[in-house]
C-alpha positions as CSV (number, residue, x, y, z in Angstrom):
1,X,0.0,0.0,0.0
2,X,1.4,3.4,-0.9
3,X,2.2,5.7,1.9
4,X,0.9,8.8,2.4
5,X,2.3,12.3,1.9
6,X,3.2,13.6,5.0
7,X,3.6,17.3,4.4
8,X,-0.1,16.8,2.4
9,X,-1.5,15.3,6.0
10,X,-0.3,18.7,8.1
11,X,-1.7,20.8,5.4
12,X,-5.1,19.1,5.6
13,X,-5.1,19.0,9.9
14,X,-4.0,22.7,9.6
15,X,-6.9,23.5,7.8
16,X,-9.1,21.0,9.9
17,X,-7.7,22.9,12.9
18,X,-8.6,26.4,11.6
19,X,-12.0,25.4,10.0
20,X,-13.1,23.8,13.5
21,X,-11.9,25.9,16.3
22,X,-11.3,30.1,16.8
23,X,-11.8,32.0,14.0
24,X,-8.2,33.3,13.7
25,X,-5.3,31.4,15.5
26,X,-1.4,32.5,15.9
27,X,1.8,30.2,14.2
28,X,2.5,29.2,17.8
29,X,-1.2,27.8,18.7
30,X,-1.2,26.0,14.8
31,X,2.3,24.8,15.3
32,X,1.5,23.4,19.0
33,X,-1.9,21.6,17.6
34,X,-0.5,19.9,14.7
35,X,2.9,19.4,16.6
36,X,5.3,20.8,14.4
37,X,8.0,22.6,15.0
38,X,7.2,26.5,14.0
39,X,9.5,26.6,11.0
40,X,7.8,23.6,9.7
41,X,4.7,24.8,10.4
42,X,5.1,28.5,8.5
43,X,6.8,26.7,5.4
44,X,3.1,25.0,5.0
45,X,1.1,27.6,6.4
46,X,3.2,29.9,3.5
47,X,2.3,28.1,0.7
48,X,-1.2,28.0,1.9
49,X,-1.4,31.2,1.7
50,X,0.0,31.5,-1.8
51,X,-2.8,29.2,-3.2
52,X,-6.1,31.2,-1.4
53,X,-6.5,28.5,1.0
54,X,-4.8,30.2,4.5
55,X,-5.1,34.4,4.6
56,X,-3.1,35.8,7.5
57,X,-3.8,39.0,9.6
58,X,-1.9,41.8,8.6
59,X,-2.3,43.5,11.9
60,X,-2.2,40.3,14.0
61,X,-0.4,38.1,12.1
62,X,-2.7,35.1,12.9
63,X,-4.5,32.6,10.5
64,X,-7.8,31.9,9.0
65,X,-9.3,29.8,6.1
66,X,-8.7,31.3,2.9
67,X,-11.6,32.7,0.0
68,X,-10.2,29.7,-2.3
69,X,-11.4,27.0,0.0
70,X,-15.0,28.8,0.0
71,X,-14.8,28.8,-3.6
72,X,-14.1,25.0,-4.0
73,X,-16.9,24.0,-1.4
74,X,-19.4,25.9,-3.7
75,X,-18.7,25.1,-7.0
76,X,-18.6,21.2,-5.9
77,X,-22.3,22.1,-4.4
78,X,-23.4,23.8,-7.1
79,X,-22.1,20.9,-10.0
80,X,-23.9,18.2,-7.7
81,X,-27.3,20.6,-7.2
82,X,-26.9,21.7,-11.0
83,X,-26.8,18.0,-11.9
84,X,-29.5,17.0,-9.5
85,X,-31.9,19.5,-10.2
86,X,-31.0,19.2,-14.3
87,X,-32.3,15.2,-14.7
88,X,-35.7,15.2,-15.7
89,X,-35.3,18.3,-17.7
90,X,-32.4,17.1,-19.6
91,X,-34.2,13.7,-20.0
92,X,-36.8,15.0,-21.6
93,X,-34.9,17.4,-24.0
94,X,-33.5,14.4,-25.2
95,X,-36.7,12.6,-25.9
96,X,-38.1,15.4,-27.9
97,X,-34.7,16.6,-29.8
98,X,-34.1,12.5,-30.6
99,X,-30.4,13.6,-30.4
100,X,-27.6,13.7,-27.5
101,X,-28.0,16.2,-25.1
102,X,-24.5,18.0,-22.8
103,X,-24.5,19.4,-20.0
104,X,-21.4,21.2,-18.6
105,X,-19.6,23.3,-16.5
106,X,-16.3,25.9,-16.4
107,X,-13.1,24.1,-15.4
108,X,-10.0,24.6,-15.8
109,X,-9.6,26.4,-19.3
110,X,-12.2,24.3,-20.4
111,X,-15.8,22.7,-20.8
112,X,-16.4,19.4,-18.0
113,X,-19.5,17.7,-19.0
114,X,-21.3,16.5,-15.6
115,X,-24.1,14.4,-17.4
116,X,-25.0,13.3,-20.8
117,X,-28.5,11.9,-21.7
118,X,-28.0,9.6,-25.0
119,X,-29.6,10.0,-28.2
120,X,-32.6,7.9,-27.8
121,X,-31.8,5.2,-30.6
122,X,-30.6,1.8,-30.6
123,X,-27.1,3.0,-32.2
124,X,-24.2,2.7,-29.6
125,X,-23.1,5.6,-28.1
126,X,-20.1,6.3,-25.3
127,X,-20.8,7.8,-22.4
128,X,-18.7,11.3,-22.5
129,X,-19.5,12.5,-18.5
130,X,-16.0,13.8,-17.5
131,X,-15.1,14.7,-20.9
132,X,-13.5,17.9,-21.3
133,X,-14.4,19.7,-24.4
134,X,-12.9,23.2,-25.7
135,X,-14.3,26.9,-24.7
136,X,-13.6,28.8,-28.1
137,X,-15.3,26.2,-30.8
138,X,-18.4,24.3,-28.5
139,X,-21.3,25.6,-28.0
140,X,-20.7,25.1,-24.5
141,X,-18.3,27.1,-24.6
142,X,-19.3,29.6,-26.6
143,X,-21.9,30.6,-24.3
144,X,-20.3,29.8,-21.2
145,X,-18.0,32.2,-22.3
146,X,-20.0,35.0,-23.3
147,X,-21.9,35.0,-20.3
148,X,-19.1,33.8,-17.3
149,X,-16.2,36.4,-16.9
150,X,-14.0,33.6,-15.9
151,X,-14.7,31.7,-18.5
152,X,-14.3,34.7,-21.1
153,X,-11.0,35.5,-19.9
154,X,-9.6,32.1,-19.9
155,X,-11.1,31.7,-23.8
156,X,-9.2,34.9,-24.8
157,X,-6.3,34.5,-23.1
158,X,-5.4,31.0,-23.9
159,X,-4.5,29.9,-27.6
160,X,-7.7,28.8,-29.3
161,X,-6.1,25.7,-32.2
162,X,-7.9,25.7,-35.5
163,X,-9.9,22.1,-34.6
164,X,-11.4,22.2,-38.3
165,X,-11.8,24.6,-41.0
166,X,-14.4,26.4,-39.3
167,X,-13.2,26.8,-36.3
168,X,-13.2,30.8,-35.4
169,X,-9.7,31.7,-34.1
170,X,-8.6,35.1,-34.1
171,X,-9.6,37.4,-31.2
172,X,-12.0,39.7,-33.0
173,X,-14.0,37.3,-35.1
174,X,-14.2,35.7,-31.5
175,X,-15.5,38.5,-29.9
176,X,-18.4,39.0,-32.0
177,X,-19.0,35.8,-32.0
178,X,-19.2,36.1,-28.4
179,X,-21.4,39.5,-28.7
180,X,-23.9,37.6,-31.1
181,X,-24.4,34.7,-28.4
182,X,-25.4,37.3,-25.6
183,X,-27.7,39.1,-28.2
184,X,-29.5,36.2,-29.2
185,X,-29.1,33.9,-25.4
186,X,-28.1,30.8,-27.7
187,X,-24.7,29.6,-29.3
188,X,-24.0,27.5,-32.1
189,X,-21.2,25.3,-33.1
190,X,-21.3,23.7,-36.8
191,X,-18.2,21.4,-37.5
192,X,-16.2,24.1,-35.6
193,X,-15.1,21.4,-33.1
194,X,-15.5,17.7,-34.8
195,X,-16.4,17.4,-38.9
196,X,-19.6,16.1,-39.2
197,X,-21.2,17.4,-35.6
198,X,-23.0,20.1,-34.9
199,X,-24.6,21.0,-32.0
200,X,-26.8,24.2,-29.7
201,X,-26.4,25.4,-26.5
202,X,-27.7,27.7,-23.8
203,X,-27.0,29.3,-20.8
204,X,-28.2,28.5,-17.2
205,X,-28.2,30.4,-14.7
206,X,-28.5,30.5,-10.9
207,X,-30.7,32.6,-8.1
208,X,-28.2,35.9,-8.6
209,X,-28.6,35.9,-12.4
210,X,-25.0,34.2,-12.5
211,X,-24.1,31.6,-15.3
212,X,-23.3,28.2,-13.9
213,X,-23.4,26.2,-16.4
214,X,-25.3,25.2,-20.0
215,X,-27.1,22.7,-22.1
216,X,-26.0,21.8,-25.4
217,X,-27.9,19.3,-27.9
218,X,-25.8,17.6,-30.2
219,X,-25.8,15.7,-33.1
220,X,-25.1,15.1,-37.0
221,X,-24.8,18.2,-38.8
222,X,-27.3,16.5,-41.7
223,X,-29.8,16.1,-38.4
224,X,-29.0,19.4,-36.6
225,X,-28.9,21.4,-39.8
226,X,-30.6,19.9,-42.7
227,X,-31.2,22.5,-45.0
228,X,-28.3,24.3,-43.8
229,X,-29.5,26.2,-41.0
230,X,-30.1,25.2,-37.4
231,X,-33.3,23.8,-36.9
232,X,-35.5,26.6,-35.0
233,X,-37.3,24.1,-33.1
234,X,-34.5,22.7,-31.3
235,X,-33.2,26.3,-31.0
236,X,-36.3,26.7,-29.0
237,X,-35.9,23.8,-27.1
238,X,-32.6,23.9,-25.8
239,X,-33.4,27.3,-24.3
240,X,-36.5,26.6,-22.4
241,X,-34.5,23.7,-21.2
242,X,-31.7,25.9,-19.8
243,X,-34.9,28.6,-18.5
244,X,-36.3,25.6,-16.8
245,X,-33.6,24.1,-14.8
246,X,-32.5,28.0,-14.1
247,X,-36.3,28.3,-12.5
248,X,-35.5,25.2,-10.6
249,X,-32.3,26.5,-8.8
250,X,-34.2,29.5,-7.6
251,X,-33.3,32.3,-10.7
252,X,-36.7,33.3,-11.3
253,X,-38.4,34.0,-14.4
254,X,-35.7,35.4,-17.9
């Protein structure tokens, strides 16, 4: 059996120790607790603090849980509740758009899908939940990206790799696509990703009006564009599907 990190284990009782007792507590009551010697104690308390989990005191110098570690806790609630509350509604989208239907998250510098209802046919199909797909040619992405600031920023400031032939890659053809998406609250994503897929996606959002994730359908460009141009019914559909589930996590009426 391999052993465990050691230096890992006094991070994780340090923040154990400042998650369950005073609010704020000094090098020399951390170090005691964890029994480590106070150098040992501020290297790990140190790097901590570089990475948002620890924030010290400037005027006292002592230690409490960091805004990172906040962060974390919510967006794993919010993927899991997302998820949860998106089931039925993504179920059904399925059932009515006969094709594949995405739904994912920011992560990284990137699209996670957290669940994936299957096109309802007998074909075989692989199951893509923990998939990472691309911000600037998805629709995913797309609209996660005209609609999360994170996500924008990490779309424009990473290198965006010519997937296809129609895959947008400079900055300012970006950009309005990105300005098109918010006018219209859909994006679009037509062999800019894989040749021969297209797909349709929409934004959810939670009770303060922020993004948190969308719904995409997807499936052959012949099916999802047959003369051409997207189908307006499944335009439609995908974005009362991402209205609903938004109703259902407490965002009200869009």
């Amino acid at each position: 059996m391999a052993k465990n990190i050691q230096s890992l284990e006094r991070a994780a009782a340090m923040l154990r120790l400042l998650a369950g007792g005073e609010r704020r507590l000094g090098l020399s009551d951390i170090a005691a607790s964890v029994g480590l010697a106070k150098g040992t104690a501020h290297g790990i308390l140190r790097t901590l603090q570089a990475e948002g989990f620890v924030e010290q005191d400037a005027a006292s110098g002592r230690y409490q849980l960091g805004a990172e570690l906040l962060r974390l806790g919510n967006s794993y609630l919010d993927v899991h509740e997302l998820r949860a509350r998106a089931l039925v509604w993504t179920d059904d989208l399925a059932r009515s758009s006969g094709e594949s239907v995405h739904l994912g998250v920011v992560h990284q510098q990137g699209v996670l899908i957290v669940h994936h209802v299957f096109r309802p046919d007998d074909s075989r199909q692989v199951l893509e939940v923990g998939a990472m797909q691309p911000m600037h040619s998805t629709a995913l992405g797309k609209v996660l990206s005209a609609y999360d600031p994170v996500a924008h920023s990490e779309a424009v400031e990473s290198e965006r790799p010519a997937l296809t032939p129609r895959t947008v890659t400079g900055l300012a053809d970006f950009e309005a696509v990105l300005d098109l998406t918010r006018a219209r609250g859909w994006a679009a994503d037509v062999e800019e990703t894989w040749e021969g897929v297209a797909a349709v996606a929409a934004p959810i959002h939670d009770r303060r009006r922020m993004p948190v994730g969308a719904i995409a359908i997807t499936g052959a460009v012949e099916r999802i564009c047959p003369a051409g141009e997207l189908r307006s019914e499944l335009v439609a559909a995908v974005r009362e599907c991402a209205r609903a589930v938004s109703r259902d996590i407490g965002a009200g009426r869009f």
